[in-house]
C-alpha positions in Angstrom: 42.9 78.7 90.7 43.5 82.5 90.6 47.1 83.6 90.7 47.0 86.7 93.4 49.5 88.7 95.3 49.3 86.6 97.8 50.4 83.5 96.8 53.1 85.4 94.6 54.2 86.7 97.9 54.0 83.4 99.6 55.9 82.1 96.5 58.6 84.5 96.8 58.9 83.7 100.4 59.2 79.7 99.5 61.8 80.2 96.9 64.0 82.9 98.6 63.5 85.3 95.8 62.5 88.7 95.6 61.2 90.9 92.9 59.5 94.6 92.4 55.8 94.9 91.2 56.4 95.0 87.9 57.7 91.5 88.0 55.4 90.2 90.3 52.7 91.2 87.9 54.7 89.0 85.2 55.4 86.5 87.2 51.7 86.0 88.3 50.6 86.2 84.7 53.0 83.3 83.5 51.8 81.2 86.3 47.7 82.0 85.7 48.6 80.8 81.9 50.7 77.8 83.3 48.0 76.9 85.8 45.4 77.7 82.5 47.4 74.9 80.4 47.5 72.4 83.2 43.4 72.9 84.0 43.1 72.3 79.9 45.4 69.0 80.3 43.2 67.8 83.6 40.3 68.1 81.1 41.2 65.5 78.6 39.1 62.6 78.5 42.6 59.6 78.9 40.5 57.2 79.7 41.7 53.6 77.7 44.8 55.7 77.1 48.0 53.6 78.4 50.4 55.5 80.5 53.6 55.8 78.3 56.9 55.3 79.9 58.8 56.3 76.9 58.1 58.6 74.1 58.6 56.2 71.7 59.2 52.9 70.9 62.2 52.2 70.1 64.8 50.4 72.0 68.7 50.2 72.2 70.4 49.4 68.8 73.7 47.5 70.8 76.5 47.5 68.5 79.6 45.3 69.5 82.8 47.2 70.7 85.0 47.0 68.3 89.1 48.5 68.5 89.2 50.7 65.6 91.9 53.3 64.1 93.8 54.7 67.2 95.0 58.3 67.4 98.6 58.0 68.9 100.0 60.8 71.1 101.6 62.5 68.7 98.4 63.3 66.1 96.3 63.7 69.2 98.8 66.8 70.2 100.0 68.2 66.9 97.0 71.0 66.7 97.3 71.6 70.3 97.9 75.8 70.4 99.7 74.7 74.4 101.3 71.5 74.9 103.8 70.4 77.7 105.7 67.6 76.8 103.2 64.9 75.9 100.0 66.7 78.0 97.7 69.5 76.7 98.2 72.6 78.7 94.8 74.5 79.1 94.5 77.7 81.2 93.2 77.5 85.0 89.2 77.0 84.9 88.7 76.3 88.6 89.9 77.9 92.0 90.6 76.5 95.3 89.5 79.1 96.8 
């Protein structure tokens, strides 16, 4: 498949983006070497090959829960740069706006 103007354009189109010439011509280049890779990967003979549906082997190592040490309030606060009373006091991250 040959990556051309007008399925850049089409593409653009599709994903609501826009871009000048210069990045259309990179764009289309990364695609033709994506499309490339993918035509290399249809090549390849997987016949007697099992689908995998994990990378490896491995399974889950389950430990059991266990209570361990237990940081009280006040060791879990004493580095704290902001406290108030016995919360940590960060600045605003989110508006309501």
């Amino acid at each position: 498949m040959k990556i051309n103007k007008e399925i850049i354009t089409k593409l653009s189109g599709l994903s609501k983006l826009k871009f000048n010439k210069e990045e259309a011509e990179l764009i289309s280049e990364d695609l033709s070497k994506m499309v490339n890779f993918i035509n290399q990967l249809n090549e390849l003979e997987t016949d007697g090959i099992e689908p995998l549906i994990h990378m490896n082997e491995e399974v889950n190592n389950w430990r059991e829960d266990k209570l361990g040490d237990i940081l009280d309030q006040e060791k879990a606060l004493a580095n704290s740069p902001v406290k108030d009373s016995t919360y940590f006091k960060l600045p605003k991250v989110l508006d309501k706006n």
